[in-house]
N, CA, C and O atoms as CSV, one atom per row, in Angstrom:
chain,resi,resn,atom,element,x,y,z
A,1,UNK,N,N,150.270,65.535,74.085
A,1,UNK,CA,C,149.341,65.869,73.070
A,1,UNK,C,C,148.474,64.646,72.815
A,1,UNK,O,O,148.995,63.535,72.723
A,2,UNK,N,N,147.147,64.829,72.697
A,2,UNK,CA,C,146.478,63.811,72.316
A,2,UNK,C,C,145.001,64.169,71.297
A,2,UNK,O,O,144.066,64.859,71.705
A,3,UNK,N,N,145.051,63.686,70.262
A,3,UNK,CA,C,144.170,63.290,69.470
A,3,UNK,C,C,143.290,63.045,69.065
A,3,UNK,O,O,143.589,62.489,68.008
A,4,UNK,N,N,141.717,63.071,69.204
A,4,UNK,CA,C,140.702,62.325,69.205
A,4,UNK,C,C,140.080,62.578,67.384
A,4,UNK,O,O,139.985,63.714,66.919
A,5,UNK,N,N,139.751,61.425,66.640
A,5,UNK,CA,C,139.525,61.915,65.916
A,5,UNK,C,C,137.772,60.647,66.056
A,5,UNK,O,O,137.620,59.586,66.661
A,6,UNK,N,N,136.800,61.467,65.186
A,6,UNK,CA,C,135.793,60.945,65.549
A,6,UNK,C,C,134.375,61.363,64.252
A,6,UNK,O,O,134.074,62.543,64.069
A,7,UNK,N,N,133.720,60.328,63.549
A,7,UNK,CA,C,132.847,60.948,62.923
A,7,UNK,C,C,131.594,61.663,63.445
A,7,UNK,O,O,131.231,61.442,64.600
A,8,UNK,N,N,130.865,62.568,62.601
A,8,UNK,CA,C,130.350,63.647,63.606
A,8,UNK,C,C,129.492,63.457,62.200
A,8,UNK,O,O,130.093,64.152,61.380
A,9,UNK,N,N,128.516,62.916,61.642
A,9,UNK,CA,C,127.763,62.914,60.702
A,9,UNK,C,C,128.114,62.629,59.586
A,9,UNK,O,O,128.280,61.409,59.621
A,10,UNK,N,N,128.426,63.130,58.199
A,10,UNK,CA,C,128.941,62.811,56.994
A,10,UNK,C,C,130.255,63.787,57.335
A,10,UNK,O,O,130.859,64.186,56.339
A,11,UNK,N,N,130.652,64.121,58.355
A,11,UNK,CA,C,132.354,64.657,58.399
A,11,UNK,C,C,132.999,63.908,59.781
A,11,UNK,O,O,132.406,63.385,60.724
A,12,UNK,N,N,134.535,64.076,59.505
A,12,UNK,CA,C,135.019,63.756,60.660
A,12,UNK,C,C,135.457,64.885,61.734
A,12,UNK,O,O,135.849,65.918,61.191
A,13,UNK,N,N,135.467,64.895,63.006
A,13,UNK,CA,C,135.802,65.796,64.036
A,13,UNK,C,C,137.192,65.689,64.057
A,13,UNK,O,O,137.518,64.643,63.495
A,14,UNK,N,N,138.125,66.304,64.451
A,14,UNK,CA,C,139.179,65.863,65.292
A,14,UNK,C,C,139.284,67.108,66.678
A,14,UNK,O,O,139.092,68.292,66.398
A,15,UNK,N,N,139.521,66.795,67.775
A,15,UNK,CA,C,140.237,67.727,68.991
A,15,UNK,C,C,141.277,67.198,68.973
A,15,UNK,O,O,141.767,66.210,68.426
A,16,UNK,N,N,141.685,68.201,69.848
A,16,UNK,CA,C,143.369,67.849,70.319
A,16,UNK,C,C,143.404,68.560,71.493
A,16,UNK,O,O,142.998,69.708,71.675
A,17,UNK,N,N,143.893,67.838,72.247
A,17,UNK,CA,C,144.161,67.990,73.634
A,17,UNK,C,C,146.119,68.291,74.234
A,17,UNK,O,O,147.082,67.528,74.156
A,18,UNK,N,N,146.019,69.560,74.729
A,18,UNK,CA,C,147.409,69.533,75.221
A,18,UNK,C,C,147.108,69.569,76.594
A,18,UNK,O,O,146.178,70.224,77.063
A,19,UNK,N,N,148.093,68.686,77.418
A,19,UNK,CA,C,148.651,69.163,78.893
A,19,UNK,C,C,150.136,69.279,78.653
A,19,UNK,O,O,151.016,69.311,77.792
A,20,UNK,N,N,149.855,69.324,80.016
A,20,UNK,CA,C,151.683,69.924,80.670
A,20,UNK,C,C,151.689,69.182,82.066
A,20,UNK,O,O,150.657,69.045,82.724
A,21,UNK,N,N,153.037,68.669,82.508
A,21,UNK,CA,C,153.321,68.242,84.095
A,21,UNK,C,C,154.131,69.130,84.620
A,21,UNK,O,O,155.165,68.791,85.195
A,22,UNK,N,N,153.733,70.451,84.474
A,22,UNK,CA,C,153.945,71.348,84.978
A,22,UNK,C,C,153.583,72.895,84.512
A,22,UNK,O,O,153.520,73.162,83.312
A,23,UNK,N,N,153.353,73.871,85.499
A,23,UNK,CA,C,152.567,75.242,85.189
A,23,UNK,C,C,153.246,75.656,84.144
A,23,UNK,O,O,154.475,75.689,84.085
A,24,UNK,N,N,152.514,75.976,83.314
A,24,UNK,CA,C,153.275,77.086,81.935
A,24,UNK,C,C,152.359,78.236,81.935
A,24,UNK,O,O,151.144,78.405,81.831
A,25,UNK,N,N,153.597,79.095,82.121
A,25,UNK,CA,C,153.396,80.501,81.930
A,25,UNK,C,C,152.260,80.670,80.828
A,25,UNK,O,O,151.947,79.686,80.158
A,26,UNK,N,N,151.638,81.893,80.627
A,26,UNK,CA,C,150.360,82.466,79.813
A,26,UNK,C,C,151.372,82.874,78.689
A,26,UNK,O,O,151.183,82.482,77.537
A,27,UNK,N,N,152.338,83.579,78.983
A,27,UNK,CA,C,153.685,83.803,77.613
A,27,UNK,C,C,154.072,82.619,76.822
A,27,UNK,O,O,154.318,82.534,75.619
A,28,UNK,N,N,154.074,81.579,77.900
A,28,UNK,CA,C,154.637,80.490,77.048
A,28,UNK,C,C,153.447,80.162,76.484
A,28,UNK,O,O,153.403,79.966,75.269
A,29,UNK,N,N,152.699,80.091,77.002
A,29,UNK,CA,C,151.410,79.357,76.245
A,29,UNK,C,C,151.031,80.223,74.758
A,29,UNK,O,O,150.925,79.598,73.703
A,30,UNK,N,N,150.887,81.381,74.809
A,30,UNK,CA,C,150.907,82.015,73.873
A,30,UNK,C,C,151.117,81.848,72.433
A,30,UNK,O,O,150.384,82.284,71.545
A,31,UNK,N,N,152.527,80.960,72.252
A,31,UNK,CA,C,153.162,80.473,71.145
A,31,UNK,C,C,151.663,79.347,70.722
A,31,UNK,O,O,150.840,79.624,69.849
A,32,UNK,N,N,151.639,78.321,71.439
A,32,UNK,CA,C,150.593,77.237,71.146
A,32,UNK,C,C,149.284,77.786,70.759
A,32,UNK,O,O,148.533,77.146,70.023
A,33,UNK,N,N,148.975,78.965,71.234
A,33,UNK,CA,C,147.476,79.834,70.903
A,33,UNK,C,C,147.702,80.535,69.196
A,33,UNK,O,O,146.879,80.740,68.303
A,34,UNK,N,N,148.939,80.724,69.255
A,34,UNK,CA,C,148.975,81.551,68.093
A,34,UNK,C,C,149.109,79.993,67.346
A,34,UNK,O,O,148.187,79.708,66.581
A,35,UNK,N,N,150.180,79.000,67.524
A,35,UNK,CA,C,150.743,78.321,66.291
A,35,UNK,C,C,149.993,76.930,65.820
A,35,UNK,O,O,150.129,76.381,64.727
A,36,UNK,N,N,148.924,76.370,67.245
A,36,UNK,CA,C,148.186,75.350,66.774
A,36,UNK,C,C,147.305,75.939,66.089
A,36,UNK,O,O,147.953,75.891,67.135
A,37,UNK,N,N,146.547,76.435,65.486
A,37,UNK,CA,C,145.418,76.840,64.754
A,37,UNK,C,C,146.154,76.978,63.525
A,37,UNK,O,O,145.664,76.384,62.565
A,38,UNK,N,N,147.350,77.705,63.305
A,38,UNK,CA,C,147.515,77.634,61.804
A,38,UNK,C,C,148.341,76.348,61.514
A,38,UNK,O,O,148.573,76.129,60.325
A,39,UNK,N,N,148.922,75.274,62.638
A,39,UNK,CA,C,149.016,74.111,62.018
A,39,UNK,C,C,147.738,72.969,61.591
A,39,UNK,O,O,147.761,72.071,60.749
A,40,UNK,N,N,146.850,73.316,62.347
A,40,UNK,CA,C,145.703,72.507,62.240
A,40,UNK,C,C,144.626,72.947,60.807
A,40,UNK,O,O,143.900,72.183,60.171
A,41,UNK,N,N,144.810,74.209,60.635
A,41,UNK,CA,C,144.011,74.838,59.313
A,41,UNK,C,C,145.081,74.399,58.292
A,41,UNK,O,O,144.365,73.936,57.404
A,42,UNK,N,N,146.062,74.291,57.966
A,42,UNK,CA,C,147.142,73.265,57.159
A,42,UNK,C,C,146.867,72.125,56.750
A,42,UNK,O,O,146.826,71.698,55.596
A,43,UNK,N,N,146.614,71.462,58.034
A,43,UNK,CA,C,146.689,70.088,57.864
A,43,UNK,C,C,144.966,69.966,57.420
A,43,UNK,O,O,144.512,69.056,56.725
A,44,UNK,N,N,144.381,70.796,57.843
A,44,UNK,CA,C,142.557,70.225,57.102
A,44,UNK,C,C,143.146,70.598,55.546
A,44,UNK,O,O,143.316,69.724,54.696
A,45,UNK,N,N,143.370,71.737,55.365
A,45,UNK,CA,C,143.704,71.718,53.893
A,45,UNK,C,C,144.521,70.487,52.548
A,45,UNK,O,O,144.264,70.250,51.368
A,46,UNK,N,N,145.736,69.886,53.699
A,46,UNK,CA,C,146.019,69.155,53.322
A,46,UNK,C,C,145.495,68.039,53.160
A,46,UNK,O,O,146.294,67.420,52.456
A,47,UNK,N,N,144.310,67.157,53.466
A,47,UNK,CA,C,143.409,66.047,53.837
A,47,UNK,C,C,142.418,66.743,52.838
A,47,UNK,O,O,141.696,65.902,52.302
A,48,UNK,N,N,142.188,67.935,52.457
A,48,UNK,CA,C,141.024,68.349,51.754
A,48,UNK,C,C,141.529,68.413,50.129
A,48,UNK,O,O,140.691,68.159,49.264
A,49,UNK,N,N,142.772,68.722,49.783
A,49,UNK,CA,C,143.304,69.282,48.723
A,49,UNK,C,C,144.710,68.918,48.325
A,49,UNK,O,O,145.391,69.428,47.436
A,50,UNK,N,N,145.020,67.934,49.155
A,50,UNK,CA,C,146.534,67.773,48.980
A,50,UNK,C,C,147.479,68.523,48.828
A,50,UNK,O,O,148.484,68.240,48.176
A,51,UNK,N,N,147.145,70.248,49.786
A,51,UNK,CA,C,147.963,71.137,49.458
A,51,UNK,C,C,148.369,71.849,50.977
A,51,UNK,O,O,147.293,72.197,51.464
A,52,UNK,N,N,149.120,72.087,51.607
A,52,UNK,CA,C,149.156,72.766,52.652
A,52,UNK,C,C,148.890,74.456,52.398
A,52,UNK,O,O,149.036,75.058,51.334
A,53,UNK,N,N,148.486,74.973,53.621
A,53,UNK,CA,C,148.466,76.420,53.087
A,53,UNK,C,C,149.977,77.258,53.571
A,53,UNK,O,O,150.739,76.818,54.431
A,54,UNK,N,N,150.116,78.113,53.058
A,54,UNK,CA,C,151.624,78.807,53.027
A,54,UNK,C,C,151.192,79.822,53.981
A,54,UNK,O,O,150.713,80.872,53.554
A,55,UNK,N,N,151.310,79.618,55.184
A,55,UNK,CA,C,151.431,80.446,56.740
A,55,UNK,C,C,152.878,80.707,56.845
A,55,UNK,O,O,153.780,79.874,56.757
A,56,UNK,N,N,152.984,82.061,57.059
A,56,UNK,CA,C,154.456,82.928,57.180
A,56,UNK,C,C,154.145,83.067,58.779
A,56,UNK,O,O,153.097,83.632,59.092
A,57,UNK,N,N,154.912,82.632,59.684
A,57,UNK,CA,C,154.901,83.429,61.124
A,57,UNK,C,C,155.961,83.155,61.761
A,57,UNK,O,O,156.914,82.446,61.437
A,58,UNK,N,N,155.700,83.928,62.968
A,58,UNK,CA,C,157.221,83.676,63.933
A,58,UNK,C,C,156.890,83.064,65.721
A,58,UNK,O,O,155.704,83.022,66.047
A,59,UNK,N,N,157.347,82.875,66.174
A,59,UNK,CA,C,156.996,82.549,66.916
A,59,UNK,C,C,156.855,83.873,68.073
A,59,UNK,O,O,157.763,84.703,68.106
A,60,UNK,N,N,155.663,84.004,69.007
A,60,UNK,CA,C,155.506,85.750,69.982
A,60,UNK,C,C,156.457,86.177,70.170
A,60,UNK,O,O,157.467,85.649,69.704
A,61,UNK,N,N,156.493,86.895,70.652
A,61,UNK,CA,C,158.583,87.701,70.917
A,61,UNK,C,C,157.821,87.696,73.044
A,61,UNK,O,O,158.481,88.030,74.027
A,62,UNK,N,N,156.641,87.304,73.036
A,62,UNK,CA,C,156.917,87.475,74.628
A,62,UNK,C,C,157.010,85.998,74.679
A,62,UNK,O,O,157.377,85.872,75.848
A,63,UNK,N,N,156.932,84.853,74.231
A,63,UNK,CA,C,157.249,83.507,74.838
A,63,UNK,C,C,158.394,83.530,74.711
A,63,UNK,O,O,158.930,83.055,75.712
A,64,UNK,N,N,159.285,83.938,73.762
A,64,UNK,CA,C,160.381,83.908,73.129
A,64,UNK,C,C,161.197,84.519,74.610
A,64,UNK,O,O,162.061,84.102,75.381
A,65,UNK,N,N,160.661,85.294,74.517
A,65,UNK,CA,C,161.418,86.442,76.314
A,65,UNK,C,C,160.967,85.132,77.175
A,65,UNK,O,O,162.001,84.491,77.364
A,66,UNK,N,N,160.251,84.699,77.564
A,66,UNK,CA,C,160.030,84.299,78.910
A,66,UNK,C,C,160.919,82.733,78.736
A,66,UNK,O,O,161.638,82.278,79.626
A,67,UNK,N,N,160.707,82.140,77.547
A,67,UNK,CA,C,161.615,81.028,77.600
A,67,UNK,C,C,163.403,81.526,77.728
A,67,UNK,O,O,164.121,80.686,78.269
A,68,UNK,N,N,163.812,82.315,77.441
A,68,UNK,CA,C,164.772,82.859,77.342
A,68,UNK,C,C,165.070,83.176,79.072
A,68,UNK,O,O,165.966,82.720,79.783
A,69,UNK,N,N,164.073,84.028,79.379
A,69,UNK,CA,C,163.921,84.460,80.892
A,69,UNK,C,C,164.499,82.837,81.943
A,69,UNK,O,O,165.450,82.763,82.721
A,70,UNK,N,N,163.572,81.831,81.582
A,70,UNK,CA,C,164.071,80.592,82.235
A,70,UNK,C,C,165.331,79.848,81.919
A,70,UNK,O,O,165.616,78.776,82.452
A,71,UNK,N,N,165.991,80.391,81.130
A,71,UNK,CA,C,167.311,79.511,80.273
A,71,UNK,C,C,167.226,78.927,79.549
A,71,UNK,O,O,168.139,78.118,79.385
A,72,UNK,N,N,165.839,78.923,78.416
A,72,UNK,CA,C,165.322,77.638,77.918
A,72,UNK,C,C,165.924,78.701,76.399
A,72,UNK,O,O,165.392,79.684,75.884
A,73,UNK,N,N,167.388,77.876,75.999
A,73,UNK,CA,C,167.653,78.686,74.347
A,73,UNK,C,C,166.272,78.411,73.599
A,73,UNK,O,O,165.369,77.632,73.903
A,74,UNK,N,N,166.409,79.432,72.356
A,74,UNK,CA,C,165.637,78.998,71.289
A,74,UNK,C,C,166.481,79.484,70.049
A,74,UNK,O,O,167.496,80.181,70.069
A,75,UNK,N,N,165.588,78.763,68.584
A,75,UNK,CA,C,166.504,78.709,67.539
A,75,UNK,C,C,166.636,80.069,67.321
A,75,UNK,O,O,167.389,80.483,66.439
């Protein structure tokens, strides 16, 4: 995971960059499509308001299968 954070006029930018050293499935990836966006809308909130926002979710039930599928437990 990597970071860039950067001013972009009177605001700051940040990206974030994920790889992998190795192919991940579109299932697995899935989880990261659904779960970085509502950690990242959190954390602006938190930097904006000192409040996180209260996101209820679970993690896909198909990454959940496919990590499972490879032997990889989950909680």
């Amino acid at each position: 995971m990597t970071y860039e954070i950067e001013l972009s006029g009177e605001v700051v930018k940040l990206t974030m960059l994920q790889s992998h050293d190795r192919i991940i499935s579109d299932d697995i990836l899935s989880g990261g499509r659904q779960g970085w966006p509502a950690i990242l809308s959190s954390l602006k909130s938190v930097l904006e308001t000192g409040q996180p926002l209260a996101i209820k979710m679970a993690p896909p039930q198909r990454m959940l299968d496919a990590l499972k599928a490879m032997g990889i437990g989950t909680p």
